[in-house]
PDB file with SEQRES, HELIX, SHEET and CRYST1 records, atoms N, CA, C and O in Angstrom:
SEQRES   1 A   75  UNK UNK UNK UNK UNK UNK UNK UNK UNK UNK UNK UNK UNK          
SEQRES   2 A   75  UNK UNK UNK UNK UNK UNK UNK UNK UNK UNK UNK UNK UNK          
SEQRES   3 A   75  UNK UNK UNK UNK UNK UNK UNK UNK UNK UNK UNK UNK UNK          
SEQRES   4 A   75  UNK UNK UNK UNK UNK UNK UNK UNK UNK UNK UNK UNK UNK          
SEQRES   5 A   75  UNK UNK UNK UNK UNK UNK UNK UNK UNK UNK UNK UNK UNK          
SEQRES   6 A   75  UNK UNK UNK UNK UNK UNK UNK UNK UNK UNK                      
HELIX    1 AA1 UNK A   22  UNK A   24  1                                   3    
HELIX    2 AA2 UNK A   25  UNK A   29  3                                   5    
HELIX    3 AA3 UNK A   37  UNK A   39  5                                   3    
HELIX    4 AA4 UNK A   45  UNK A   50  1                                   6    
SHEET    1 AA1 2 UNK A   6  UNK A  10  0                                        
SHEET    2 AA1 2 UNK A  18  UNK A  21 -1                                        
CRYST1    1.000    1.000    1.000  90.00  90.00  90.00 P 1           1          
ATOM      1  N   UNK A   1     136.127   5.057 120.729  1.00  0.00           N  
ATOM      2  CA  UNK A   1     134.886   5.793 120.900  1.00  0.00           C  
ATOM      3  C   UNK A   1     134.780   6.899 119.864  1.00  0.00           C  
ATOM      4  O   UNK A   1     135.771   7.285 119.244  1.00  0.00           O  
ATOM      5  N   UNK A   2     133.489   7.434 119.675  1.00  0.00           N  
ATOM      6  CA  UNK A   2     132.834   8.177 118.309  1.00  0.00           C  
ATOM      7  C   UNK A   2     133.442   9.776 118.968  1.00  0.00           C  
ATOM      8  O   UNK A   2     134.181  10.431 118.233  1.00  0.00           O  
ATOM      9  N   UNK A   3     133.076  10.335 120.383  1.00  0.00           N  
ATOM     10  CA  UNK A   3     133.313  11.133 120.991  1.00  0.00           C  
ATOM     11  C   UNK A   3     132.041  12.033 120.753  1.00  0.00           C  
ATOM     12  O   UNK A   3     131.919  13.219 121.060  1.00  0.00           O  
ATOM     13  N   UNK A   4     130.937  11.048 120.014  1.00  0.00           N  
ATOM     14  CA  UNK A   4     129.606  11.297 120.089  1.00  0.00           C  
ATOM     15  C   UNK A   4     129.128  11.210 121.273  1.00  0.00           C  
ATOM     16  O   UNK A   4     129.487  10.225 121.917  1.00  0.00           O  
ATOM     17  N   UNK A   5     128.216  12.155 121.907  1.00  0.00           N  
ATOM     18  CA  UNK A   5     127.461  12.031 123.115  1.00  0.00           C  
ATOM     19  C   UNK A   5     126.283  11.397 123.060  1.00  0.00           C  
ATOM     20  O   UNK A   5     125.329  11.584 122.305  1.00  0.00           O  
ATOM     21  N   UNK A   6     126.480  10.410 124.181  1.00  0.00           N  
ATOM     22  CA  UNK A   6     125.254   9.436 124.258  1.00  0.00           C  
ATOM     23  C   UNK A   6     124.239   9.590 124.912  1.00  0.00           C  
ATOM     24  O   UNK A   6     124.328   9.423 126.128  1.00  0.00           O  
ATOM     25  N   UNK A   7     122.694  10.028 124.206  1.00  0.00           N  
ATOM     26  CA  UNK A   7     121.180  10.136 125.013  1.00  0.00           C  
ATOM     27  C   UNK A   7     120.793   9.154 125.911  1.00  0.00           C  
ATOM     28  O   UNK A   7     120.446   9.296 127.084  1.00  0.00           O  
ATOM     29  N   UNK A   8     120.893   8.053 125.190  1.00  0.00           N  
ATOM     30  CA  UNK A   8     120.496   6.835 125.904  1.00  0.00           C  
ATOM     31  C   UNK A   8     120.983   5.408 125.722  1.00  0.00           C  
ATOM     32  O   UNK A   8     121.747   5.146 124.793  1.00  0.00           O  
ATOM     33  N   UNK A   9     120.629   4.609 126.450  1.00  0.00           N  
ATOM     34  CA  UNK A   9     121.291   3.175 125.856  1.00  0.00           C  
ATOM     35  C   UNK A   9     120.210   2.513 126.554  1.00  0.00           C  
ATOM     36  O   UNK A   9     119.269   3.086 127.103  1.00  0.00           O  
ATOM     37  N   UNK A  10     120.421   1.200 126.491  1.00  0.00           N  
ATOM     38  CA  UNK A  10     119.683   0.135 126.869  1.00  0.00           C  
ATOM     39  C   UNK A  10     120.572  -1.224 126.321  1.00  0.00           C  
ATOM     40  O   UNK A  10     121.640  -1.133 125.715  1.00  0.00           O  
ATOM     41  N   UNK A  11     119.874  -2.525 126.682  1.00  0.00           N  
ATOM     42  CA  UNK A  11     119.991  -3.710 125.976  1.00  0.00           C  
ATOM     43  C   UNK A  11     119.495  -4.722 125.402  1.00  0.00           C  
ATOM     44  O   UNK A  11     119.177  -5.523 126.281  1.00  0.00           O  
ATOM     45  N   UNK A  12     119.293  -5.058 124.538  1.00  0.00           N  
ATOM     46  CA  UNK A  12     118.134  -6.205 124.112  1.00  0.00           C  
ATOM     47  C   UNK A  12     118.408  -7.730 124.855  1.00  0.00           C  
ATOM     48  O   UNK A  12     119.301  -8.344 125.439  1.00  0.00           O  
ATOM     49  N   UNK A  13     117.096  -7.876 124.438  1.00  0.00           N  
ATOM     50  CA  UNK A  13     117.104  -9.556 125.507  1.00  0.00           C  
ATOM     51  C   UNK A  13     118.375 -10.248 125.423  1.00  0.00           C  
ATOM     52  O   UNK A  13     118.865 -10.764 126.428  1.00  0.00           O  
ATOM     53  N   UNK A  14     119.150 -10.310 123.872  1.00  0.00           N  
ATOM     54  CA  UNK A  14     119.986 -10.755 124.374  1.00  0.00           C  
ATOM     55  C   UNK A  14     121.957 -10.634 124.354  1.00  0.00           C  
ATOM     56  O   UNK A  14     122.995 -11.117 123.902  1.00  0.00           O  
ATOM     57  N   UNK A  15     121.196  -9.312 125.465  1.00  0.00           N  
ATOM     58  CA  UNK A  15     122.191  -8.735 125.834  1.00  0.00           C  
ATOM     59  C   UNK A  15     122.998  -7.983 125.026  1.00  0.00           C  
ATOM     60  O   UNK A  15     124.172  -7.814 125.356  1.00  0.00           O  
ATOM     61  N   UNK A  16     122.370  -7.290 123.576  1.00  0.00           N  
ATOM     62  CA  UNK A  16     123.300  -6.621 122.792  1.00  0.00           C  
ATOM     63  C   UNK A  16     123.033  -5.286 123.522  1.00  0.00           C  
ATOM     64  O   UNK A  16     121.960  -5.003 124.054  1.00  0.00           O  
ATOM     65  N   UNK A  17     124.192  -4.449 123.486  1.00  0.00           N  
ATOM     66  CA  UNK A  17     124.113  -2.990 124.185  1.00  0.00           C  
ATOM     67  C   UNK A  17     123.603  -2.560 122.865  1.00  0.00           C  
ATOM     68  O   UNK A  17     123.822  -3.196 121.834  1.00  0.00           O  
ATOM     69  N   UNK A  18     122.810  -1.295 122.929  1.00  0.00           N  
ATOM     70  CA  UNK A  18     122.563  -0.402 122.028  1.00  0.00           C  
ATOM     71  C   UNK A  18     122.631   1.309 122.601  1.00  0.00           C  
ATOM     72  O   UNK A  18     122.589   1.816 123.722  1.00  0.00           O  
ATOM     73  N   UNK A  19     122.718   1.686 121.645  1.00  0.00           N  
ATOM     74  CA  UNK A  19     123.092   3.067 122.293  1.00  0.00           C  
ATOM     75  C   UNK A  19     122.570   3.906 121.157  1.00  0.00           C  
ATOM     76  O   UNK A  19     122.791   3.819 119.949  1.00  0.00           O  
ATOM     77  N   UNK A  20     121.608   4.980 122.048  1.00  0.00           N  
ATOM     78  CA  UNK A  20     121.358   5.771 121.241  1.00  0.00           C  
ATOM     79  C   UNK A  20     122.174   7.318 121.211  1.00  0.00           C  
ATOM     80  O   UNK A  20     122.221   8.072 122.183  1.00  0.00           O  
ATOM     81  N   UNK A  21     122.643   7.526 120.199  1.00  0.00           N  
ATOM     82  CA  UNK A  21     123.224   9.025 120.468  1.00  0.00           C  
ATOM     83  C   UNK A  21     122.219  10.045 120.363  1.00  0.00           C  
ATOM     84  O   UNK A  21     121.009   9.891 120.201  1.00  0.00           O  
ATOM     85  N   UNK A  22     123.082  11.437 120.510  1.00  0.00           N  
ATOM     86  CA  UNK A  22     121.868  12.369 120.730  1.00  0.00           C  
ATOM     87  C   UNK A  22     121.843  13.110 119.657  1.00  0.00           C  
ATOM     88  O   UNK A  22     120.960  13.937 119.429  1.00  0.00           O  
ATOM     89  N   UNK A  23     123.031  12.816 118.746  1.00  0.00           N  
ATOM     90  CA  UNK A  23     122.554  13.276 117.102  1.00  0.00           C  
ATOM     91  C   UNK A  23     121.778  12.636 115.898  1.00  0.00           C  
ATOM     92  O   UNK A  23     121.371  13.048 114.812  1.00  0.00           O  
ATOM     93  N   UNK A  24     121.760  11.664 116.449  1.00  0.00           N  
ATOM     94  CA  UNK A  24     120.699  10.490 115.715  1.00  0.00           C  
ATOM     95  C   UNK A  24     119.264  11.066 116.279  1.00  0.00           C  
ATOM     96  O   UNK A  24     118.542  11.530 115.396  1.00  0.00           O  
ATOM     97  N   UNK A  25     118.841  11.098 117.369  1.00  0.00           N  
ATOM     98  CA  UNK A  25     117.727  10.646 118.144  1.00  0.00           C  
ATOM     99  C   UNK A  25     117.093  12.506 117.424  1.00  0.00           C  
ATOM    100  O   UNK A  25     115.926  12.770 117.135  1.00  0.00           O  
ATOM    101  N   UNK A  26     118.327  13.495 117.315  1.00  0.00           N  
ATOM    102  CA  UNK A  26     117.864  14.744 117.188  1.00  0.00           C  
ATOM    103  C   UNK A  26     117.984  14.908 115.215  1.00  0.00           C  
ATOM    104  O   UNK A  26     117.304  14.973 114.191  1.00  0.00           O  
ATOM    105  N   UNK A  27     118.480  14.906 115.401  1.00  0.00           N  
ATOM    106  CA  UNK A  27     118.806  14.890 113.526  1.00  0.00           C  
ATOM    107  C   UNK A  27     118.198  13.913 112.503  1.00  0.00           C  
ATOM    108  O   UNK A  27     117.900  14.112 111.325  1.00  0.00           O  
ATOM    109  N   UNK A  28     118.082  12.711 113.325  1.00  0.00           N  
ATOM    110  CA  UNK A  28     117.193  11.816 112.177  1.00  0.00           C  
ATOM    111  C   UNK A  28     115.890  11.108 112.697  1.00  0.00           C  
ATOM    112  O   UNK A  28     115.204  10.575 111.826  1.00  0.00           O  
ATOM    113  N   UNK A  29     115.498  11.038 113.871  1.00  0.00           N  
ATOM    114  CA  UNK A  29     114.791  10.849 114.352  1.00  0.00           C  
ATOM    115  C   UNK A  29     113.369  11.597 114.579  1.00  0.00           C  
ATOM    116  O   UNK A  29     112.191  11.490 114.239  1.00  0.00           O  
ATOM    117  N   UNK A  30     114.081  12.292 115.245  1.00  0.00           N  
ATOM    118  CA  UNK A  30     112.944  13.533 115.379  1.00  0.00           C  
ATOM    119  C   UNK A  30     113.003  14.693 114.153  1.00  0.00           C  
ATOM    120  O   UNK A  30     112.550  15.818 114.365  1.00  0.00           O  
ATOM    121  N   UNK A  31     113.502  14.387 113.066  1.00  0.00           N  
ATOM    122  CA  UNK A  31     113.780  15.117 111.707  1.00  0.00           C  
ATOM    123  C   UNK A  31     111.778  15.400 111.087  1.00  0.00           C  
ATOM    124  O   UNK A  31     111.153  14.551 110.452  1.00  0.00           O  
ATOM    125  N   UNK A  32     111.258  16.661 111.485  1.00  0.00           N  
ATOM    126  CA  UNK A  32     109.983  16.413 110.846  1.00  0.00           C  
ATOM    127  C   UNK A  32     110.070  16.099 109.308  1.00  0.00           C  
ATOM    128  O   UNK A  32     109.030  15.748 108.752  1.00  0.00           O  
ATOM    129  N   UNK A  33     111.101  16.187 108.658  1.00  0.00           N  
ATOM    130  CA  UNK A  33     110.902  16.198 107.240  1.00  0.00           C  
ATOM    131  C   UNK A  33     110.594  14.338 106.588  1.00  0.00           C  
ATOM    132  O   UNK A  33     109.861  13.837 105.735  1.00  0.00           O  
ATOM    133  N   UNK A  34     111.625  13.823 107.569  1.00  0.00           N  
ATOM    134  CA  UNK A  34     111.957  12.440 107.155  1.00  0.00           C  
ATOM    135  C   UNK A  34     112.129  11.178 108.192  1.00  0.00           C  
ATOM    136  O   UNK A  34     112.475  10.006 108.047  1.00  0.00           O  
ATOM    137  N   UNK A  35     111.668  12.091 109.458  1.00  0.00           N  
ATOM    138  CA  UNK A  35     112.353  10.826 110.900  1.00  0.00           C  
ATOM    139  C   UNK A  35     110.811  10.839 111.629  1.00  0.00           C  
ATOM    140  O   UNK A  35     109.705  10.995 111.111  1.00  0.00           O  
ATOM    141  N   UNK A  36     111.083  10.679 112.620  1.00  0.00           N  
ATOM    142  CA  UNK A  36     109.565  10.236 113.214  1.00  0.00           C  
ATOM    143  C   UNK A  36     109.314  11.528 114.419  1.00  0.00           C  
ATOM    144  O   UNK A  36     109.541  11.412 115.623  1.00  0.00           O  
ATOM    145  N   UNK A  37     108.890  12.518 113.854  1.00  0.00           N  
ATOM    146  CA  UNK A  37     108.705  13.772 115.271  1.00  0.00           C  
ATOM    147  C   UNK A  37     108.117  13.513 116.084  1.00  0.00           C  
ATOM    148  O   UNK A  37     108.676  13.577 117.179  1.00  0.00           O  
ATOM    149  N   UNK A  38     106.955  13.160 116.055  1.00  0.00           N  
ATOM    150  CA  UNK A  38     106.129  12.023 116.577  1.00  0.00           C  
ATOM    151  C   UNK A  38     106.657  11.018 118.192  1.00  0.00           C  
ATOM    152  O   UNK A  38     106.212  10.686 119.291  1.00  0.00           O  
ATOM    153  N   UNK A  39     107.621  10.921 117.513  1.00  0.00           N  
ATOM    154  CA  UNK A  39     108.317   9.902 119.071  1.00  0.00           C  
ATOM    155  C   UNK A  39     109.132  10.919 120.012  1.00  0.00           C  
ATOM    156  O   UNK A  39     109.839  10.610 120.972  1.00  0.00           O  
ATOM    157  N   UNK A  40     108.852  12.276 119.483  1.00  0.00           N  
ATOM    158  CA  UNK A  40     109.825  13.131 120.874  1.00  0.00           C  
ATOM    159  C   UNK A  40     109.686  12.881 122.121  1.00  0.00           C  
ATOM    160  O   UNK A  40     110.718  12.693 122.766  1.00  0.00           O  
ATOM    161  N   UNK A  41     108.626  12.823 122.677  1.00  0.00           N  
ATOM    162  CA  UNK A  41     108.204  12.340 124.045  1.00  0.00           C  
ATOM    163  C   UNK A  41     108.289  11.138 124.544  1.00  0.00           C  
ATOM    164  O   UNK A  41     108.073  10.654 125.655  1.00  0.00           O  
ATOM    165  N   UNK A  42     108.676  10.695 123.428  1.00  0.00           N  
ATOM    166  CA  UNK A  42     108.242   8.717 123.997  1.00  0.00           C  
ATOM    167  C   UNK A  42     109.394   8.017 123.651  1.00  0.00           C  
ATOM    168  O   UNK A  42     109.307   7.052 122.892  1.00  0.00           O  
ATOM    169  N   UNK A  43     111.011   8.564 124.346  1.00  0.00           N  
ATOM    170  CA  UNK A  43     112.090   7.846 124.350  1.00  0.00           C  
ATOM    171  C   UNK A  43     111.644   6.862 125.290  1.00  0.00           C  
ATOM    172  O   UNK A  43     111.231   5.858 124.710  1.00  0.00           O  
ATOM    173  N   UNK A  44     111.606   6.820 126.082  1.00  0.00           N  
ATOM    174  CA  UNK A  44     111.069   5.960 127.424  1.00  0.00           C  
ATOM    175  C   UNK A  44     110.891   4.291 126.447  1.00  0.00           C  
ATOM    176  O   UNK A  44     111.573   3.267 126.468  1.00  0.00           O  
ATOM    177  N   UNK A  45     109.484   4.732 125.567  1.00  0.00           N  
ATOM    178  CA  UNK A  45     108.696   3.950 125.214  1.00  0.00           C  
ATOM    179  C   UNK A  45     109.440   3.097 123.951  1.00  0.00           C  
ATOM    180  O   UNK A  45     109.088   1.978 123.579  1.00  0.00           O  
ATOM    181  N   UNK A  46     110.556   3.895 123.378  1.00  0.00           N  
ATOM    182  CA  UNK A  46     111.149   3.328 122.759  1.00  0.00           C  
ATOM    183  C   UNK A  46     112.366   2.692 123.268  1.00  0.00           C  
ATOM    184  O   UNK A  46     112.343   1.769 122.455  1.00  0.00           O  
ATOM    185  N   UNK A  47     113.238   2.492 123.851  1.00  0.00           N  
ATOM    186  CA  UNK A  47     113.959   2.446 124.456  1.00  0.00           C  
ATOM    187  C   UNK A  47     113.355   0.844 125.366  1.00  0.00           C  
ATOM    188  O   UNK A  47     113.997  -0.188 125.565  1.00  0.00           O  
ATOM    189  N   UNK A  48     111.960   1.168 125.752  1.00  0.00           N  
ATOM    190  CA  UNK A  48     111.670  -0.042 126.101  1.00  0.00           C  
ATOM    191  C   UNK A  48     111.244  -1.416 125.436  1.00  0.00           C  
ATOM    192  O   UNK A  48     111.251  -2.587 125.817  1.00  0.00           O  
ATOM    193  N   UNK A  49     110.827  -0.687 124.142  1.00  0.00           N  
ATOM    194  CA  UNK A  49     110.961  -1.687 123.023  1.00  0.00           C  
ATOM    195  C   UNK A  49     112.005  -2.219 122.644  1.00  0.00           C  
ATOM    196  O   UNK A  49     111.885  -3.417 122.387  1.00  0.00           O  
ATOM    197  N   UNK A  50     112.851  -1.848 122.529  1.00  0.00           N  
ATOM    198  CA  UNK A  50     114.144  -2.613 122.202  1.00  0.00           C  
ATOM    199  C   UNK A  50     114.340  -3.705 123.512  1.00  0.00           C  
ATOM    200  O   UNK A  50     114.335  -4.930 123.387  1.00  0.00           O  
ATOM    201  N   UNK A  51     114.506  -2.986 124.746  1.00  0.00           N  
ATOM    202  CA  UNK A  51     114.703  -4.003 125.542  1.00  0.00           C  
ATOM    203  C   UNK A  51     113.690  -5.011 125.766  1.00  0.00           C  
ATOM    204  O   UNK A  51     113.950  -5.886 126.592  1.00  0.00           O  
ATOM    205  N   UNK A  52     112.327  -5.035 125.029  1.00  0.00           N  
ATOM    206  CA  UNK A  52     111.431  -6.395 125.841  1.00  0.00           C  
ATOM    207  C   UNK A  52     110.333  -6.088 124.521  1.00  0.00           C  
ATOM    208  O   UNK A  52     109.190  -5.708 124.778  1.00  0.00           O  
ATOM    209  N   UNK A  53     110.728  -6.261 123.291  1.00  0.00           N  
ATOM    210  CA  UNK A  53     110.050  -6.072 122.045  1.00  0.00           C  
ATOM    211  C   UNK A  53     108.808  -7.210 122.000  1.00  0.00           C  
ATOM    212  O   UNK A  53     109.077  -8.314 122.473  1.00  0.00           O  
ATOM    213  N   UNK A  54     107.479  -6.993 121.461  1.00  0.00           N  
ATOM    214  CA  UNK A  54     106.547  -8.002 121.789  1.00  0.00           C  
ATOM    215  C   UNK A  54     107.227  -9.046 120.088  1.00  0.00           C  
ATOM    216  O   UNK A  54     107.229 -10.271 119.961  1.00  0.00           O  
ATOM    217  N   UNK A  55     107.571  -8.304 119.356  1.00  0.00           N  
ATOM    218  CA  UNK A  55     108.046  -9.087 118.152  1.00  0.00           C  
ATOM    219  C   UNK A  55     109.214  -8.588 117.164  1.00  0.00           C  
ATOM    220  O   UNK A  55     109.140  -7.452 116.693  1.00  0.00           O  
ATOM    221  N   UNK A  56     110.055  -9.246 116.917  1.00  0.00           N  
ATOM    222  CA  UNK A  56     111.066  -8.878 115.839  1.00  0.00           C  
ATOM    223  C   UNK A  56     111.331  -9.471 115.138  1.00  0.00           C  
ATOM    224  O   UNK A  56     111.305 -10.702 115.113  1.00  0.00           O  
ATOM    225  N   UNK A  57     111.825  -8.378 113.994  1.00  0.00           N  
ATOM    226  CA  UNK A  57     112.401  -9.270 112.570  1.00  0.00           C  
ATOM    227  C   UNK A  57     113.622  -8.548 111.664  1.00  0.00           C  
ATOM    228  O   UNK A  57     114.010  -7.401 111.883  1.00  0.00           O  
ATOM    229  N   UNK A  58     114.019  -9.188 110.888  1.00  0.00           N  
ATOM    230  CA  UNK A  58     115.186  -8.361 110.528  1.00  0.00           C  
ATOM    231  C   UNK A  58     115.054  -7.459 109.924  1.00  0.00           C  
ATOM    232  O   UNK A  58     114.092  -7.563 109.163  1.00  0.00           O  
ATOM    233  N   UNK A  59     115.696  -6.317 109.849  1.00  0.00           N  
ATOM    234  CA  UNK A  59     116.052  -5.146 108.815  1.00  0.00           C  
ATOM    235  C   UNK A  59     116.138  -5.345 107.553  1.00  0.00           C  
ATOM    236  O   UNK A  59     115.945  -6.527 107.267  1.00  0.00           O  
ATOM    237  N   UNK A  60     116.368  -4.609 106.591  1.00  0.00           N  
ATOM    238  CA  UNK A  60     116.755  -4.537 105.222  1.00  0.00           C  
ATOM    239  C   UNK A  60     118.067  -4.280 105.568  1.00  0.00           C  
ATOM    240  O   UNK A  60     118.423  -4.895 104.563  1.00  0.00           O  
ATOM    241  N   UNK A  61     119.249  -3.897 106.124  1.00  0.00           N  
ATOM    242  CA  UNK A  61     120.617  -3.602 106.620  1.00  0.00           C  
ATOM    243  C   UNK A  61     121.126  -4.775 106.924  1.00  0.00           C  
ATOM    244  O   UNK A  61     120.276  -5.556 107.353  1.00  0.00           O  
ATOM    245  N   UNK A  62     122.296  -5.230 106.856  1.00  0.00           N  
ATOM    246  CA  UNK A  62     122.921  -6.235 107.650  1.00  0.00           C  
ATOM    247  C   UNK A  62     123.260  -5.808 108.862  1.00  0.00           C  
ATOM    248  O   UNK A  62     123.764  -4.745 109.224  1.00  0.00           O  
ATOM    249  N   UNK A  63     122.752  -7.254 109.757  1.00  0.00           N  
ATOM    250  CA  UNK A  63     123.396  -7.211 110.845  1.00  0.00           C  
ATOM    251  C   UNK A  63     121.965  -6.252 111.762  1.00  0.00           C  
ATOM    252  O   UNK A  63     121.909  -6.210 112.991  1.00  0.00           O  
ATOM    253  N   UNK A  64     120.993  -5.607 110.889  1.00  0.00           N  
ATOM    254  CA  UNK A  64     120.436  -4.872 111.775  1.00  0.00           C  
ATOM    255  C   UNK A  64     118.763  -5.758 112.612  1.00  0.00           C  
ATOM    256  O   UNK A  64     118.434  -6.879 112.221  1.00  0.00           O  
ATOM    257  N   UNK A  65     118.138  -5.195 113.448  1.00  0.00           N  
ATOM    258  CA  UNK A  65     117.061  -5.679 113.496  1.00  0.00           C  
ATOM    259  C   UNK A  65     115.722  -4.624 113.315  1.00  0.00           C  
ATOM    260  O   UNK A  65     115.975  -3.484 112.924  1.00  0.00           O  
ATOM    261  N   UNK A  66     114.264  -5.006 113.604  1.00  0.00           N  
ATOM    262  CA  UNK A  66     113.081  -3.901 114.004  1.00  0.00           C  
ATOM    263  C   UNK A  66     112.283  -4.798 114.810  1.00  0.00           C  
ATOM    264  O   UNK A  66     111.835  -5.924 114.595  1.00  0.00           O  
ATOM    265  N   UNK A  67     112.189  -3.594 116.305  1.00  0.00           N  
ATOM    266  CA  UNK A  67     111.629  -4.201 117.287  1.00  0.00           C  
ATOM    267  C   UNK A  67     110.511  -3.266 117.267  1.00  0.00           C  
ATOM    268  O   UNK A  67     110.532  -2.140 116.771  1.00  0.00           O  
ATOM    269  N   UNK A  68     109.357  -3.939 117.958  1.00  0.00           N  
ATOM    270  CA  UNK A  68     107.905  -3.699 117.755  1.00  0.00           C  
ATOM    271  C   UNK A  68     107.325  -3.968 119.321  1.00  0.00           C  
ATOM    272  O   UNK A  68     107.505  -4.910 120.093  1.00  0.00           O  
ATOM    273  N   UNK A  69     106.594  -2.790 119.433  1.00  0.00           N  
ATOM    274  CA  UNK A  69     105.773  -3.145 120.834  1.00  0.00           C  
ATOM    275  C   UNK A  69     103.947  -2.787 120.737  1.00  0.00           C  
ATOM    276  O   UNK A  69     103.370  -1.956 120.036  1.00  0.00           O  
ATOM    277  N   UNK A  70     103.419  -3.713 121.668  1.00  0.00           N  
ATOM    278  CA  UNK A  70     101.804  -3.588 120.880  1.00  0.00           C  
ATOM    279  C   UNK A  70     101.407  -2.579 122.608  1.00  0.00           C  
ATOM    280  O   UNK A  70     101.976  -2.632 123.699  1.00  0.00           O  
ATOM    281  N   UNK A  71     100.529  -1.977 122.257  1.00  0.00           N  
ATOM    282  CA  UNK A  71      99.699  -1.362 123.577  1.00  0.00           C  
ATOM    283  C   UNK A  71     100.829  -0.224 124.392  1.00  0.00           C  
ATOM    284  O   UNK A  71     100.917   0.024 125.595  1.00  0.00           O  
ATOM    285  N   UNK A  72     101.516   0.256 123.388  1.00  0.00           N  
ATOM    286  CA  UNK A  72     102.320   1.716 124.199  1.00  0.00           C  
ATOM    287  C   UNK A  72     101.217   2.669 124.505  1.00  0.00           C  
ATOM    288  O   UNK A  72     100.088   2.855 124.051  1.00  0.00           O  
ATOM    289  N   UNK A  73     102.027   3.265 125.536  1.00  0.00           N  
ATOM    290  CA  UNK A  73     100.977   3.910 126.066  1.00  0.00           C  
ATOM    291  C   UNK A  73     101.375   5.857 125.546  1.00  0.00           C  
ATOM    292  O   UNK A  73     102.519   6.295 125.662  1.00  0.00           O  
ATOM    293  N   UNK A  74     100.326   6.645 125.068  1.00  0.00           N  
ATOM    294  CA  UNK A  74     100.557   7.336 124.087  1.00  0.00           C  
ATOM    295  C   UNK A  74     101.236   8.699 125.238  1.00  0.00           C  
ATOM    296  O   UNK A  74     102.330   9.239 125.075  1.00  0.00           O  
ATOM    297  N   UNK A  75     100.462   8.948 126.123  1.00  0.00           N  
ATOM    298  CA  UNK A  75     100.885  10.115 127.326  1.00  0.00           C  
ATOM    299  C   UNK A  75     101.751   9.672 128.115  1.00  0.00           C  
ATOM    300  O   UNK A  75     102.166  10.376 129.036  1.00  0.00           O  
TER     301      UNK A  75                                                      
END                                                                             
């Protein structure tokens, strides 16, 4: 283990664990300069994308994916 503390996790359909830490989700994520500030409120919504994505495709990374959800709900 990283001995990183974990925000959240979930699993994708099929069945990969993912885990989000809480220095990612705070440091690059919600980074206004370069991450998405934008999604502070809407772990929920992300989190549920991964688990039940309406479409995916691969990353530019190996090994990685990008999951996509249509009709999130913004509040």
């Amino acid at each position: 283990m990283t001995g990183r503390p974990i925000l959240a996790e979930t699993a994708t359909r099929n069945g990969v664990r993912v885990v989000l830490f809480e220095d990612t989700w705070l440091r690059h994520v919600l980074d206004p300069r370069s991450g998405h500030a934008e999604l502070e409120s809407h772990l929920q919504a992300v989190l549920g994308t991964v688990s039940a994505p309406d479409h995916r495709e691969p990353d530019g990374w190996p090994d990685r994916e990008r999951f996509f959800k249509r009709d999130v709900p913004t509040e």
